[in-house]
C-alpha positions as CSV (number, residue, x, y, z in Angstrom):
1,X,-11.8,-12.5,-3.2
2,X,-11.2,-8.9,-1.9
3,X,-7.9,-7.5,-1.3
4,X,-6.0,-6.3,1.5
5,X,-5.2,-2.9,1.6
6,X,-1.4,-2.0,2.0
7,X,-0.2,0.0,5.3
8,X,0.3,3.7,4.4
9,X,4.1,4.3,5.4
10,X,2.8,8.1,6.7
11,X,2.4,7.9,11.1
12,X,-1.1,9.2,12.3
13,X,-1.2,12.7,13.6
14,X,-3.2,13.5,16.3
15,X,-5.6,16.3,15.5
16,X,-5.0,18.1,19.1
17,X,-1.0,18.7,18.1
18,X,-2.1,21.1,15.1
19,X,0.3,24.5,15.6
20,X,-1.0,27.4,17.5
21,X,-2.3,30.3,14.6
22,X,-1.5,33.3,16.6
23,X,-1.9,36.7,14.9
24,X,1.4,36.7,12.9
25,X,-0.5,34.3,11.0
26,X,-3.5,35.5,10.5
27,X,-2.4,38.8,9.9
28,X,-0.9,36.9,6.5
29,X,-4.0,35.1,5.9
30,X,-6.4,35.9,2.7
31,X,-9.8,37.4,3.4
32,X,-12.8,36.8,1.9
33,X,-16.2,38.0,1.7
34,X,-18.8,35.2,1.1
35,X,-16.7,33.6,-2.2
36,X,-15.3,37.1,-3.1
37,X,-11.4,37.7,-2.4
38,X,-11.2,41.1,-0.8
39,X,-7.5,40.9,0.3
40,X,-4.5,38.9,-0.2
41,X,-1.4,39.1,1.5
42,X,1.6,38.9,-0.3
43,X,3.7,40.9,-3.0
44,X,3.2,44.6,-2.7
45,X,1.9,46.0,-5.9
46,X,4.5,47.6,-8.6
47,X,5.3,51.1,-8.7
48,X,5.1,50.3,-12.9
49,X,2.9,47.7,-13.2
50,X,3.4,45.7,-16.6
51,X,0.9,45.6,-18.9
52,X,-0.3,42.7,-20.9
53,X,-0.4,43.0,-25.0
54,X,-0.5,40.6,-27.9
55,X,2.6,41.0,-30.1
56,X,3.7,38.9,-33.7
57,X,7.0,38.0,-33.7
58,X,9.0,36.6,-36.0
59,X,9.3,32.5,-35.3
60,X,13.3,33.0,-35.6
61,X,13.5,35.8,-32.9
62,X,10.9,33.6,-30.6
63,X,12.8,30.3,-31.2
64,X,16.4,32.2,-30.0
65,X,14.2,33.9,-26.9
66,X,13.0,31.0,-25.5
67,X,15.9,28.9,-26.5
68,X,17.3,30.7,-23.5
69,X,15.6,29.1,-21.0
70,X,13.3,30.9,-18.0
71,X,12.3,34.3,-18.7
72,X,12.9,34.9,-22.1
73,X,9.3,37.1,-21.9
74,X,11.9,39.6,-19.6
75,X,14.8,39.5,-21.9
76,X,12.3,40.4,-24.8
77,X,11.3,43.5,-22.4
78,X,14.8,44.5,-21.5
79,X,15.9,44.2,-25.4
80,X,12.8,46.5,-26.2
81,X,13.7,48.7,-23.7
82,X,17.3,49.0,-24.9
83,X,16.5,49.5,-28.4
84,X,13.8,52.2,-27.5
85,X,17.2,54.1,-24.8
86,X,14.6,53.8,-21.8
87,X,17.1,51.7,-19.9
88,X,17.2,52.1,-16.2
């Protein structure tokens, strides 16, 4: 015996009340070129941009890094920095 399906608790929107893209919108929009990215809007690129490098570490210093929660890759950065006097 087939079952019913069960009413969806989300209201039907009617296709015709989608917002108006005006150019604000567009002008934040990616742009492509076929399936290539050419452009995407969003953060500026840095002045310095970091550099990605693979570095052994000690499991102790790791553990007490990321024991501190949410960025410990940037705490590792700013401690390097300190030790090396390049602080800004």
């Amino acid at each position: 015996m087939p079952t019913k399906k069960q009413p969806t608790d989300s209201e039907w929107t009617d296709p015709d009340d989608a917002p108006h893209l005006d150019a604000e919108w567009f002008a934040g929009a990616d742009v492509y070129d076929g399936d290539r990215l050419v452009s995407k809007g969003g953060r500026p690129p840095a002045e310095h941009p970091k550099q990605q490098v693979t570095l052994r570490l000690d499991s102790d210093v790791l553990e007490h890094f990321r024991a501190s929660g949410r960025g410990w890759q940037t705490r590792i950065n700013e401690a390097l920095r300190h030790a090396a006097h390049l602080d800004r």
